[in-house]
C-alpha positions in Angstrom: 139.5 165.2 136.0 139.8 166.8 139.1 143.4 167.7 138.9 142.7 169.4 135.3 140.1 171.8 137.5 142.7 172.5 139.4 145.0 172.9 136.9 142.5 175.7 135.5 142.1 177.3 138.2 145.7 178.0 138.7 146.0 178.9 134.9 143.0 181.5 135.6 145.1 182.8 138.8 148.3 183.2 137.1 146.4 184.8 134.2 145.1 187.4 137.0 148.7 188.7 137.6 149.2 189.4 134.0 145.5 190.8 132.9 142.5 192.2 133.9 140.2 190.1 135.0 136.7 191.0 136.8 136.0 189.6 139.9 132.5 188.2 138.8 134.3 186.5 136.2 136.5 184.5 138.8 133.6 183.5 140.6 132.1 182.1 137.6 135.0 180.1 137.1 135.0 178.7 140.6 131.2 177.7 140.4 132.0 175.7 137.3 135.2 174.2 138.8 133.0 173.5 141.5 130.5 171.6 139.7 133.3 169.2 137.7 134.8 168.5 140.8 130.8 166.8 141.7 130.2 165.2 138.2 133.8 163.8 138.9 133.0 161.9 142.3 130.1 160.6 141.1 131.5 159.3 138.2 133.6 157.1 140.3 130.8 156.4 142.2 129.3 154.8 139.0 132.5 152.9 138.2 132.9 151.6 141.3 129.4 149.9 141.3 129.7 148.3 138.4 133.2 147.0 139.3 131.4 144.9 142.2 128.9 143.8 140.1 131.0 142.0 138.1 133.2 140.7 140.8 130.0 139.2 142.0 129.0 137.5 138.6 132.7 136.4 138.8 132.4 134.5 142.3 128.9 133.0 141.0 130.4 131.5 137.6 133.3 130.1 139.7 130.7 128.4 142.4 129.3 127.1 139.2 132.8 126.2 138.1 133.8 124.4 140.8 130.4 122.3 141.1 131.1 121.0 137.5 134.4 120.0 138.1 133.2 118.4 141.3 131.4 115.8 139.1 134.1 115.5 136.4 134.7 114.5 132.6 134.2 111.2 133.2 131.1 111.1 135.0 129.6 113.4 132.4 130.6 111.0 129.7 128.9 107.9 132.0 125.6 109.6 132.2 125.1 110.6 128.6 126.0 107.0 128.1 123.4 105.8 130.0 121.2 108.0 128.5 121.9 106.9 125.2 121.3 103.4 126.2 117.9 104.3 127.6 116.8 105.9 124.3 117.9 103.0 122.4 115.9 100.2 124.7 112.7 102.1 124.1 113.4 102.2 120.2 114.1 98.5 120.3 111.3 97.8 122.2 108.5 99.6 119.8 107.5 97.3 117.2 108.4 98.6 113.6 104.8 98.5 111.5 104.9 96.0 108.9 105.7 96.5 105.3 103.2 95.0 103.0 105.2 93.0 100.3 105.3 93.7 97.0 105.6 91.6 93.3 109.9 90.9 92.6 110.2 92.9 89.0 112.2 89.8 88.2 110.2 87.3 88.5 106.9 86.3 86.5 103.7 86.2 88.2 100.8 84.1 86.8 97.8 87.0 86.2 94.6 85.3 84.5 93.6 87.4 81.4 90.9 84.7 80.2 87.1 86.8 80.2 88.5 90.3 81.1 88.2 93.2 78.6 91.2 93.5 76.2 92.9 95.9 73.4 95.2 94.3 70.9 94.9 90.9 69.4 94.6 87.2 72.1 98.1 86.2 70.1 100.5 89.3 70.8 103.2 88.0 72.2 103.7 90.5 75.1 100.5 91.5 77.1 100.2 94.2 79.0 97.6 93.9 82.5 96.8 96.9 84.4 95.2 96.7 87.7 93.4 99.7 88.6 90.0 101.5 89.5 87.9 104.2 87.9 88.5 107.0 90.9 92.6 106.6 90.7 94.1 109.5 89.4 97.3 107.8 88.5 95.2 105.2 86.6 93.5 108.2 84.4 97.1 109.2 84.0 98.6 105.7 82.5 95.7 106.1 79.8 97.8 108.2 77.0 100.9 105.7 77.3 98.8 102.5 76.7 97.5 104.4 73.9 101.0 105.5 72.7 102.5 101.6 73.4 99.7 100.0 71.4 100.3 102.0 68.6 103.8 101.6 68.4 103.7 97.6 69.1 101.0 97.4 67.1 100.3 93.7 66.7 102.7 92.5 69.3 101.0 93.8 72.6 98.2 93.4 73.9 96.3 95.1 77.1 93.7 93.6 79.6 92.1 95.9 82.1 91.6 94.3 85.5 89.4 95.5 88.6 91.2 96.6 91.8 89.6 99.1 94.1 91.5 101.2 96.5 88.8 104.0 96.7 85.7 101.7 97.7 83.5 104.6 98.6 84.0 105.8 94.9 84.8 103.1 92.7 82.8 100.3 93.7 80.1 101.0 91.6 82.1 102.0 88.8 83.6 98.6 88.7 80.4 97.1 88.7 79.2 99.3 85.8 82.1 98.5 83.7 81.9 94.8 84.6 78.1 94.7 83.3 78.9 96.7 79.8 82.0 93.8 79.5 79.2 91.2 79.8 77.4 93.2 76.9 80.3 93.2 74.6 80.6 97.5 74.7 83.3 97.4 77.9 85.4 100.1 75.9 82.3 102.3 75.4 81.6 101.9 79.2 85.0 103.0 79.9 86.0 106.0 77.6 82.7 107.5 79.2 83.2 106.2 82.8 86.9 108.3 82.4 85.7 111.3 80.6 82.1 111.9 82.2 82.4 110.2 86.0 86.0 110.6 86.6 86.7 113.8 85.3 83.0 115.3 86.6 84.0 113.4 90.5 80.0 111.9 89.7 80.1 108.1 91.0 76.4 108.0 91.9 74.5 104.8 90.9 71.9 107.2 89.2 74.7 109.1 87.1 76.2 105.7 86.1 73.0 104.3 84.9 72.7 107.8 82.5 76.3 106.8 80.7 75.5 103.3 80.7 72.4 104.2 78.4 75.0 106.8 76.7 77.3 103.8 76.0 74.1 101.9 74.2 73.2 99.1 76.6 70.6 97.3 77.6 69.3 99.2 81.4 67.2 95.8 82.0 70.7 93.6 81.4 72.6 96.5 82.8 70.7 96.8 86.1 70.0 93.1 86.8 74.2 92.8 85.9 75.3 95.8 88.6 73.2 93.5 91.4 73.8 90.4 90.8 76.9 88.9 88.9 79.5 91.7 88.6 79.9 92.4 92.6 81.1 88.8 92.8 83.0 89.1 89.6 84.7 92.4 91.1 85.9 90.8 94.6 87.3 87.2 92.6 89.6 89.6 90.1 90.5 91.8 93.8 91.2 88.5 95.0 93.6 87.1 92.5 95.5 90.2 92.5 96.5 90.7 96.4 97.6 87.0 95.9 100.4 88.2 93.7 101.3 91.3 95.6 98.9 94.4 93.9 98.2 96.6 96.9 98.2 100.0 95.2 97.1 101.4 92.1 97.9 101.5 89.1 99.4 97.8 89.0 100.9 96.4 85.6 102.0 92.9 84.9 104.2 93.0 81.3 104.1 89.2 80.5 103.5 88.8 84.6 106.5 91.1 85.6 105.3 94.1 87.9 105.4 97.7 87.3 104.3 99.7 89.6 102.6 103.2 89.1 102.1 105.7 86.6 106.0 104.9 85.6 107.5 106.6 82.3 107.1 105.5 79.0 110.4 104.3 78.7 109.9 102.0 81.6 107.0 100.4 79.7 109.3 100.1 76.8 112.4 98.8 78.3 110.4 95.5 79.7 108.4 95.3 77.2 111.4 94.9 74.4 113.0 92.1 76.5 109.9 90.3 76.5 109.2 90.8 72.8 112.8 89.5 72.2 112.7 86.6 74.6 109.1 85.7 73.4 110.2 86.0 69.7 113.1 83.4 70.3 111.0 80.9 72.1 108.7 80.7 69.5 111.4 80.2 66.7 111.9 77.4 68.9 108.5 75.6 68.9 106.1 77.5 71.0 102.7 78.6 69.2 102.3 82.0 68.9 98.5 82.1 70.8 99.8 79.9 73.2 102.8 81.9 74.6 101.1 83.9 77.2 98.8 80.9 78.7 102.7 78.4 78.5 105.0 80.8 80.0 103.3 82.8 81.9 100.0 81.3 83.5 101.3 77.5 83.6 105.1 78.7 84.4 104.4 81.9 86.6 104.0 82.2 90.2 100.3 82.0 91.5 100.8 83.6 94.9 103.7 86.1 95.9 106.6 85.0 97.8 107.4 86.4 101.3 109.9 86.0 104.2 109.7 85.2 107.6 111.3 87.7 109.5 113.9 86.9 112.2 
């Protein structure tokens, strides 16, 4: 830069010699010449700063460098090693929560049916038991299938309803509401309305309860004197029975004592119900009596507790 000022000046002196040029001109020229010459030094003033600085970040990342290599490859590789072995011993070490078991689909599990409230005649040849509670939203869901299989089975299933209560707080005293219409013959009545006006409305209380049982034409004397006294114990036998054979969630179903679990698909139903309508058809070609197929194959030849492993 500077030797282009002074290349311009010497242009503007060599143009003197051939032109007219006014002094205040020329000394214009040299105050700007003047002035490039200063921007020019410190220009490389600049540059030269920020050439150490860089030369200093240079030495620092080679100190750094040299400290790294110091330890080396393999002594990097040795402590993440260790590391990793550390992390695993405390993973070993903290005891893995306990999976509750639950029914094998493949086996048959012996689920009493004798005295609950059922759908569909005592001699269909498969039968149908769900396990389940009045505050259960996935119950209240399984309620159009059971409607749909029992129409399309017709005489050939059957379905039980069977207490187990997962919302205590909620459906305790459902349970015992629907316990004491059963022991007044109008359980279905008790439980359209327990569905429709309890479920549906989130109204549990014992006051509200006592209001549909009237709705569902009972006897409040029978009802009342039910609620307190036989159906609580009634309630906590069928619980009982039913965490023996694995239930732990709701809704529960035993098709012919094999478990299904949740509000599953209607093909699900279907696909286990057919193979025990087939394999219950064959066996009674073969001798068994029709109303005693559920109580010979599945209550005397069905497991009564579920089976679990002791682990390692």
């Amino acid at each position: 830069m500077r030797l282009a000022a002074h290349a311009a000046l010497a242009a503007l002196v060599l143009a003197t010699s051939t032109a007219c040029v006014s002094s205040g001109k020329y000394r214009a020229l040299e105050r700007r010449v003047a002035e490039l010459e200063e921007r020019e030094t410190q220009r490389q003033l600049e540059v030269s700063g920020t050439l150490l600085r860089i030369e200093a970040q240079l030495a620092a990342l080679a100190v750094g460098f040299g400290r790294l290599s110091d330890l080396g490859v393999e002594d990097l590789y040795a402590k993440l090693t260790q590391l990793e072995r550390q992390v695993e011993k405390v993973g070993a070490a903290r005891p893995a929560r306990p999976s509750r078991p639950q029914p094998d689909p493949k086996k048959t599990y012996a689920v009493a049916v004798a005295g609950s409230p059922s759908r569909g005649p005592a001699d269909a040849l498969v039968t149908i038991v769900r396990a389940g509670e009045y505050a259960c939203p996935f119950c209240e869901k399984t309620r159009p299938t059971i409607d749909q299989l029992l129409a399309e089975y017709g005489n050939d299933v059957r379905f039980v309803h069977k207490d187990y209560i997962v919302h205590p707080q909620t459906a305790t005293d459902a349970a015992h509401a629907a316990c004491a219409a059963h022991r007044q013959g109008r359980f279905w009545e008790m439980d359209h309305l327990l569905w429709e006006k309890a479920f549906k409305t989130r109204q549990f209380d014992a006051a509200h309860l006592e209001t549909l049982a009237a709705e569902a034409g009972l006897d409040l004397g029978r009802y009342s004197a039910d609620v307190a006294g036989a159906c609580p114990g009634r309630v906590a036998a069928e619980m009982q029975e039913l965490s023996a054979v694995g239930v732990g969630a709701t809704p529960a179903f035993f098709i012919n004592g094999r478990f299904l679990s949740g509000a599953q698909p209607i093909t699900a139903f279907r696909t286990i119900i057919d193979e025990e309508l087939a394999l219950a058809r064959k066996r009674v070609k073969t001798g068994t009596r029709k109303k005693r197929y559920y109580e010979e194959w599945v209550m005397k030849k069905g497991l009564t507790r579920i089976e679990t492993t002791t682990p390692p």
